[in-house]
C-alpha positions as a printed NumPy array, in Angstrom:
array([[ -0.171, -17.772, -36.628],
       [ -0.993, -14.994, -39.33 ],
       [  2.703, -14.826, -40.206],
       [  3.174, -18.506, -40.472],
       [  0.104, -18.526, -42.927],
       [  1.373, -15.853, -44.643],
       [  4.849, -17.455, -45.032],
       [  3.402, -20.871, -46.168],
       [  1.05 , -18.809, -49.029],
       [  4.313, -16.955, -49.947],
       [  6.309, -19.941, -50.035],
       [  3.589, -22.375, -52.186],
       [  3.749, -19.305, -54.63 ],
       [  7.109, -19.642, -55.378],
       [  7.076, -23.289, -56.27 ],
       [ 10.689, -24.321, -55.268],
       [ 12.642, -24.484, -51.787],
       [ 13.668, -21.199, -50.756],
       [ 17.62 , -21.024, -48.985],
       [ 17.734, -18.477, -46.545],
       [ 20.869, -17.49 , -44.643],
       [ 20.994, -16.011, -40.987],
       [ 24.533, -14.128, -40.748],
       [ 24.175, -14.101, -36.823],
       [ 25.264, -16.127, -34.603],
       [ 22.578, -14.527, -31.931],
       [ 20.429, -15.458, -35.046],
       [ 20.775, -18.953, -35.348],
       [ 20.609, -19.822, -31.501],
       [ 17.113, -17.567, -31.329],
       [ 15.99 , -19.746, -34.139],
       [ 16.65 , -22.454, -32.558],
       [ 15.35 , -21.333, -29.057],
       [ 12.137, -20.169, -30.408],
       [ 11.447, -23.687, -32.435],
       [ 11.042, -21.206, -35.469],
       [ 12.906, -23.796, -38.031],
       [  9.716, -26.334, -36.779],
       [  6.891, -23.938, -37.58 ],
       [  7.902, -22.91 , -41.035],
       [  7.209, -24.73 , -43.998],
       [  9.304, -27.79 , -45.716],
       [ 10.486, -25.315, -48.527],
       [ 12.332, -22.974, -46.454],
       [ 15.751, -24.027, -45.696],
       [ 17.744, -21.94 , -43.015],
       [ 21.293, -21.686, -43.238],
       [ 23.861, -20.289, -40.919],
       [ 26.528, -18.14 , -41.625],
       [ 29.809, -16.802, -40.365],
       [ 28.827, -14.798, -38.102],
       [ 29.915, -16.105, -34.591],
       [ 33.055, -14.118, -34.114],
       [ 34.744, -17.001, -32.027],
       [ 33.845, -19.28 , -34.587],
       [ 36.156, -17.512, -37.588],
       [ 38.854, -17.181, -35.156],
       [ 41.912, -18.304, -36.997],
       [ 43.777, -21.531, -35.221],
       [ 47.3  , -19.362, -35.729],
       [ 45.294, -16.346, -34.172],
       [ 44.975, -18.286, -30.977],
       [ 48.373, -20.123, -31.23 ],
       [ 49.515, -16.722, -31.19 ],
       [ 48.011, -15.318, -28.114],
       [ 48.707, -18.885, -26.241],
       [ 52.281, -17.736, -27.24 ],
       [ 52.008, -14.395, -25.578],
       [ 50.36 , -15.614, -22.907],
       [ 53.711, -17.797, -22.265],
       [ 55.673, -14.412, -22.686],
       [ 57.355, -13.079, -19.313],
       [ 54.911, -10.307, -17.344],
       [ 51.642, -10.696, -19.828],
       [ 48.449, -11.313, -18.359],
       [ 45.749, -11.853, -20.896],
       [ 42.761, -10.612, -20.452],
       [ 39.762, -12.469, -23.054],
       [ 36.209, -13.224, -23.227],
       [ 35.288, -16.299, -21.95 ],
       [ 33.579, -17.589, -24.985],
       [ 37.562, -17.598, -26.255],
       [ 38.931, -19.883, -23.564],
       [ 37.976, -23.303, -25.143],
       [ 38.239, -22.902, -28.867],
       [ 40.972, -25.027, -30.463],
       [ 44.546, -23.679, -31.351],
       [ 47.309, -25.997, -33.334],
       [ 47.363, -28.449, -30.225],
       [ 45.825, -26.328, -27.357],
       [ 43.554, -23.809, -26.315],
       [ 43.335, -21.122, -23.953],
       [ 41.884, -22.877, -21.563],
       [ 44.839, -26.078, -21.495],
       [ 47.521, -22.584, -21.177],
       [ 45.913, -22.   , -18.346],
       [ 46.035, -24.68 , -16.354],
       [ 49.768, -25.391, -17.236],
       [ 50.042, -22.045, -15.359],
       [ 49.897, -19.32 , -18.   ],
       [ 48.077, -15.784, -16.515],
       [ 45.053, -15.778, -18.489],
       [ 42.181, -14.402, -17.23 ],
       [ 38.04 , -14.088, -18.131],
       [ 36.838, -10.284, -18.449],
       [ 33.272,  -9.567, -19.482],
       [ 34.082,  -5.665, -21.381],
       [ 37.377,  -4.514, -22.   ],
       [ 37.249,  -1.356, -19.884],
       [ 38.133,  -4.824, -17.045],
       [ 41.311,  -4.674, -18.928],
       [ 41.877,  -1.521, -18.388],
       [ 41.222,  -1.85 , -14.628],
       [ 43.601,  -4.948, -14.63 ],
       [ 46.301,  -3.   , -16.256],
       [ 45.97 ,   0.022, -13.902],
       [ 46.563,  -2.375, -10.782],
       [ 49.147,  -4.19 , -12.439],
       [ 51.391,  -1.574, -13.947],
       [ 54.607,  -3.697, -14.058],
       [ 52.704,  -6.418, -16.194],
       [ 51.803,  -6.168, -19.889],
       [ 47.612,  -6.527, -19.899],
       [ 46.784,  -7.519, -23.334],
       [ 43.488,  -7.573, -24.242],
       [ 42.232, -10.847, -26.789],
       [ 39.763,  -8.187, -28.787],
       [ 37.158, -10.595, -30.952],
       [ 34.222,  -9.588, -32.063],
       [ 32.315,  -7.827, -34.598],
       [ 31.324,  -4.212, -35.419],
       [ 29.387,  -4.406, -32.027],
       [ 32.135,  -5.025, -30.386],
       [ 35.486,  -3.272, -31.404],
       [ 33.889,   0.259, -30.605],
       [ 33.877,  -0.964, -26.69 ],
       [ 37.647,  -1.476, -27.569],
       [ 38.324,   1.317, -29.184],
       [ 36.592,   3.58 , -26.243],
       [ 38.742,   1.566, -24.175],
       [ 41.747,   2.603, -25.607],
       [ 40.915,   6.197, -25.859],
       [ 40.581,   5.615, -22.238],
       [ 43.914,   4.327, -21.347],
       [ 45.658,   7.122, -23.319],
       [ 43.505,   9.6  , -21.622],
       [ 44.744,   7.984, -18.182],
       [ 47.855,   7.325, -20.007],
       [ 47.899,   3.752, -18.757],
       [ 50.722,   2.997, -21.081],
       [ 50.755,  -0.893, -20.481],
       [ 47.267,  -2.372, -21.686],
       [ 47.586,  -3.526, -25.035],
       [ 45.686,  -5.331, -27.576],
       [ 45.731,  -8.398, -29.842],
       [ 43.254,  -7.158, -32.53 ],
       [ 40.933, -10.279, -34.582],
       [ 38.433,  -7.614, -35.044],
       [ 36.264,  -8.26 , -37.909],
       [ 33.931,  -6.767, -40.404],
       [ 30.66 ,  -8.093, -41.719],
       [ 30.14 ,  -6.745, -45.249],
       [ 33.103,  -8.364, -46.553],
       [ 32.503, -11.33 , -45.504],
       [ 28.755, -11.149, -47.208],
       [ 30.853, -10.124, -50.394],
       [ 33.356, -12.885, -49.696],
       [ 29.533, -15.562, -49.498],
       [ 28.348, -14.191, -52.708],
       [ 31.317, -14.619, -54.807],
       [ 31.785, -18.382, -53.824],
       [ 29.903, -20.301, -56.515],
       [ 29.293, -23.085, -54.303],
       [ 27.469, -20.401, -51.676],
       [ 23.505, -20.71 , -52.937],
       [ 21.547, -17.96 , -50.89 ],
       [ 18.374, -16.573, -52.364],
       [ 18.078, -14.062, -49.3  ],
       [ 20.187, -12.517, -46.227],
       [ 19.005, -12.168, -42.951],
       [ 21.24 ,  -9.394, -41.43 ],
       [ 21.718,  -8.764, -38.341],
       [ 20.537,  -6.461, -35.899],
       [ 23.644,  -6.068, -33.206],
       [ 25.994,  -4.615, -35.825],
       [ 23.35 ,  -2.812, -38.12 ],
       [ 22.694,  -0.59 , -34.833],
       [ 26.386,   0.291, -35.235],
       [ 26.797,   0.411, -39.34 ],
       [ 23.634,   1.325, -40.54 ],
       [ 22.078,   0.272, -43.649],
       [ 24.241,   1.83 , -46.388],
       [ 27.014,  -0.706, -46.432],
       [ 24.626,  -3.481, -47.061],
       [ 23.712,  -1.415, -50.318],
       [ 26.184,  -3.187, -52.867],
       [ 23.89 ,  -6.603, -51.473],
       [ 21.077,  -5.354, -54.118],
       [ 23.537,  -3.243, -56.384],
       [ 25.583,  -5.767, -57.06 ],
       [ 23.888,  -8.82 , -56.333],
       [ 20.306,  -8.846, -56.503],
       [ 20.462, -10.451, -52.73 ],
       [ 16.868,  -9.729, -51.067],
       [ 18.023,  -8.785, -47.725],
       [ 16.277,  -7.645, -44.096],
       [ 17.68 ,  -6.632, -40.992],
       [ 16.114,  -8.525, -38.185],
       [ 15.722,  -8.238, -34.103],
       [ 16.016, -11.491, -32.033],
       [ 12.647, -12.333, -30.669],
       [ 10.677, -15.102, -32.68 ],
       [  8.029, -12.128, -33.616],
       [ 10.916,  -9.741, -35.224],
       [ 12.498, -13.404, -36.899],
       [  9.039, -14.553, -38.166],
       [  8.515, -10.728, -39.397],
       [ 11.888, -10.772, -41.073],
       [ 11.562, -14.186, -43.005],
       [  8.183, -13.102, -44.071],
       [  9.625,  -9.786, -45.74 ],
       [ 12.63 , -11.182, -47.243],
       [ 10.311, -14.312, -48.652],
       [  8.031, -11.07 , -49.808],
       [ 10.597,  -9.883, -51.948],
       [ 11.73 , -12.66 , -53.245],
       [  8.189, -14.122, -54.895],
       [  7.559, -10.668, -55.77 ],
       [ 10.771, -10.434, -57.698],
       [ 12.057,  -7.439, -55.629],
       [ 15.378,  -6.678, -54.114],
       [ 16.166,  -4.193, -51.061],
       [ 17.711,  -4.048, -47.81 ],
       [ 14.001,  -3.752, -45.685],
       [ 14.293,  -2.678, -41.947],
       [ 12.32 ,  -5.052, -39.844],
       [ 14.751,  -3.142, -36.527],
       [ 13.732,  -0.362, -37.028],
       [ 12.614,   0.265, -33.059],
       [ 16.561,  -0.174, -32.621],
       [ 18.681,   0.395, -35.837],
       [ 18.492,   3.716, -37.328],
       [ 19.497,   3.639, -41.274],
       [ 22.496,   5.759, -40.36 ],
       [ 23.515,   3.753, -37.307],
       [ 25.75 ,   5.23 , -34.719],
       [ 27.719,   7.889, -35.861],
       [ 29.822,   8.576, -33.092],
       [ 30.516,   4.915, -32.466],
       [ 31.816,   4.332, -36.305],
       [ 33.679,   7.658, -35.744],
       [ 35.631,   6.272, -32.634],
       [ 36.136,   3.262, -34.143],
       [ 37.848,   4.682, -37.232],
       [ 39.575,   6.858, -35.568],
       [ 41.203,   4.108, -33.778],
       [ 41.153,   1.156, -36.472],
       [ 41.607,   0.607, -40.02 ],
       [ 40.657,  -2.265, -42.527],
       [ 43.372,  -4.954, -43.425],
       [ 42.875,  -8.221, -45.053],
       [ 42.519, -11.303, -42.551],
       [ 42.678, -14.948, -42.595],
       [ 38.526, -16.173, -41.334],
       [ 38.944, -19.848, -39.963],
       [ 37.118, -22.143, -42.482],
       [ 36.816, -19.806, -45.465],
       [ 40.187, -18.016, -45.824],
       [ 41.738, -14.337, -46.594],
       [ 38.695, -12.17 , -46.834],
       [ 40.014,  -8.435, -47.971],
       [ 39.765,  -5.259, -46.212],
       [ 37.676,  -7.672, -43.65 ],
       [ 39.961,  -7.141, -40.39 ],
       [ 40.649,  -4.058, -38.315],
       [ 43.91 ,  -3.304, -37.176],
       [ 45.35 ,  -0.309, -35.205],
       [ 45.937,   2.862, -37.133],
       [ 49.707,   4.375, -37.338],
       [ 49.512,   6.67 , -34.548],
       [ 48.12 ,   3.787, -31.96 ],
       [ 50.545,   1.265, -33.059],
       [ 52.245,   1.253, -29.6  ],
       [ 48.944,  -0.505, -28.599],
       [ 49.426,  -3.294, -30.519],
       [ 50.996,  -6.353, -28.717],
       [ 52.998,  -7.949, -31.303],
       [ 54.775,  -4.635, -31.776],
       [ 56.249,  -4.63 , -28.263],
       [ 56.831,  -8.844, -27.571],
       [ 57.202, -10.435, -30.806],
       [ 56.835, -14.023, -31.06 ],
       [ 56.249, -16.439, -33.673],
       [ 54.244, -19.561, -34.402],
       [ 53.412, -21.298, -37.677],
       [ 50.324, -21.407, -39.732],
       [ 48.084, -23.349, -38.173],
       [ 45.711, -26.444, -39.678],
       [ 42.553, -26.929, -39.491],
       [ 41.115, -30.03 , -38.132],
       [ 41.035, -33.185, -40.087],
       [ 37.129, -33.751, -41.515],
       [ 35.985, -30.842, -39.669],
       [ 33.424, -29.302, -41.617],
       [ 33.257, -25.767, -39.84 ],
       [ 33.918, -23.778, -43.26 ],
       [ 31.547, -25.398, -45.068],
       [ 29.097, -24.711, -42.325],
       [ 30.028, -21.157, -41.59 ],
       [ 29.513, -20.691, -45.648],
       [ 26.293, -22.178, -45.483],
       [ 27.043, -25.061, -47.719],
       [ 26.69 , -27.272, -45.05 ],
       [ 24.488, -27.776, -42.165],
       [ 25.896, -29.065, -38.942],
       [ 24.291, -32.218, -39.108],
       [ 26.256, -33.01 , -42.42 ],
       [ 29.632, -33.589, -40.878],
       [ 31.348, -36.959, -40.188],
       [ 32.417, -35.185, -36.801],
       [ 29.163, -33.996, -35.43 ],
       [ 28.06 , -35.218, -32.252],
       [ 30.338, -38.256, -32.213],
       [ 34.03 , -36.745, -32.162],
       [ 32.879, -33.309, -31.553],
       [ 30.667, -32.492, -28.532],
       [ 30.897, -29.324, -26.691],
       [ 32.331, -31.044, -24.091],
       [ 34.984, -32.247, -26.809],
       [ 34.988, -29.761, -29.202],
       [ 36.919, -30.309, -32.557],
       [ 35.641, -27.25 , -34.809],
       [ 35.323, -23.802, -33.302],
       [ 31.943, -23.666, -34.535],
       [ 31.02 , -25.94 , -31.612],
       [ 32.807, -24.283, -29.117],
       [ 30.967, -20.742, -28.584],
       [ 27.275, -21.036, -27.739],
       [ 27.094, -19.216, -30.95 ],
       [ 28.101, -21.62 , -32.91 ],
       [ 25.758, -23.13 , -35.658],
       [ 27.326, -26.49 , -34.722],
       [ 26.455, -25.549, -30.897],
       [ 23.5  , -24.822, -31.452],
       [ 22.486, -27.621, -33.616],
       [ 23.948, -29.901, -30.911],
       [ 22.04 , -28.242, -28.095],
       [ 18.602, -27.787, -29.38 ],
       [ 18.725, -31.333, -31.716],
       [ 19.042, -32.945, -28.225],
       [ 17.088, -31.235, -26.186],
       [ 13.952, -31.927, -28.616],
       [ 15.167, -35.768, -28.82 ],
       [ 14.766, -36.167, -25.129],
       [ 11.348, -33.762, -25.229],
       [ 10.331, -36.683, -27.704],
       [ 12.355, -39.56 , -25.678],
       [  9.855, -38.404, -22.63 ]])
């Protein structure tokens, strides 16, 4: 309980509610796992933010691979966090059972396998995910042209978390006094591109692990800084994320990927945020070998999912939550991956109602 004391002392020193934003997805469902929001005082206010990768999933981005997927001789190949998130008028999942060849893999190098034993069929591989993620794809495809397994492809919705942050902190609306960064993709990145968070911003920022000591740790160090007037990015990690990352994971990555500006469901064209295939490993890219169209798609009527992703918002604010959108009946992607803020909210709000109910 010393770091709970310490965090209350902190917290009555700074005489006004503190707003606190986990970027992870992994964050917000620890947080809620570990009853951590319960234990901290009324003055902190945590607030989740867009990172769940299935969550900022654009509806056209899975329109489009629904389209594919309906595409003569493709199999796709996707996580199965993917399968139920909303498109235009269907997801993944609904293709499926109206006989489309879509199929769950748990790393991309499955893909690859699937490709090898189906060499008359295009395997395209759905790649989501963040900077923990899209090195696993880009070893895969370094891979497949060392085997030269010329028919796995990809459909790339790769993202980036730094420009997103960037994206947060220019939004007037977007009121964060401190960043809670997370671990998975620091391990990757490092801790220089956090840097412009204090250069340019005066954010208070920490890198955190997962387990309700390294959370409680983290929230104690960024409230630190903020009473004390400071501003760094602190390593709470620091048993996992070096300060340069992984080099040779970044340097795969880049050699296989490049920044573009994508569309993020709920908050819009974030630049340089995306990774797409560089020049030379073009021919890897789906939608340069079966091109198919489909229209911009909308997001769902009163569906609060940007606001929430943004942190303007909690879960509990929107007209949908819990009534018309359930993750049984999910309306917003944000309650469709067990990453979801709105997922999470749903899960954890219930399971302590029928703790209390008992």
């Amino acid at each position: 309980m010393g770091m709970i004391e310490s965090i209350r002392g902190l917290v009555a020193s700074a005489g006004r509610p503190l707003r606190l934003m986990e970027v992870c997805g992994t964050h917000t469902v620890a947080i809620f796992r570990h009853g951590i929001r319960d234990l901290l005082p009324h003055d902190i206010k945590l607030l989740s933010g867009p990172g769940c990768p299935v969550c900022v999933t654009s509806v056209k981005d899975v329109d489009t691979v629904i389209a594919l997927a309906k595409e003569k001789d493709v199999i796709i190949t996707t996580f199965g966090d993917m399968m139920r998130v909303p498109g235009n008028r269907q997801s993944l999942f609904d293709a499926k059972a109206e006989g489309c060849d879509i199929r769950i893999v748990y790393s991309p190098l499955d893909a690859l396998k699937l490709a090898e034993a189906n060499s008359k069929k295009k395997v395209v591989f759905f790649g989501t995910g963040f900077e923990t993620t899209s090195p696993l794809v880009a070893g895969t495809l370094a891979e497949a042209e060392l085997q030269r397994v010329n028919n796995l492809f990809i459909y790339s919705v790769h993202k980036t978390v730094p420009p997103a942050l960037k994206c947060l902190l220019e939004d007037p609306d977007v009121l964060i006094d401190g960043l809670i960064l997370p671990g998975h993709v620091t391990t990757i990145i490092g801790i220089a591109p956090y840097d412009f968070l204090v250069r340019d911003y005066n954010k208070p920022s920490v890198v955190t692990g997962f387990d309700a000591t390294d959370i409680l740790l983290g929230i104690l160090m960024l409230v630190r800084q903020i009473v004390q007037g400071g501003a760094f990015v602190e390593n709470q990690y620091a048993r996992v994320v070096r300060d340069n990352g992984n080099p040779r994971a970044v340097a795969l990555l880049n050699q296989f990927f490049e920044p573009e500006d994508v569309y993020w469901r709920g908050i819009g064209m974030i630049p340089l945020s995306g990774l797409r295939l560089r020049e030379e490993y073009r021919h890897r890219d789906i939608m340069h070998t079966v091109h198919v169209t489909v229209p911009d798609g909308q997001e769902p009527k009163a569906c609060s999912c940007g606001d929430v992703l943004k942190g303007i918002k909690v879960p509990a604010d929107c007209a949908l939550f819990g009534n018309a959108c359930t993750p049984e009946k999910p309306v917003g992607a944000c309650m469709v991956s067990a990453e979801g803020s709105c997922a999470a909210y749903f899960k954890y709000s219930v399971a302590r109602r029928m703790n209390h109910i008992c």
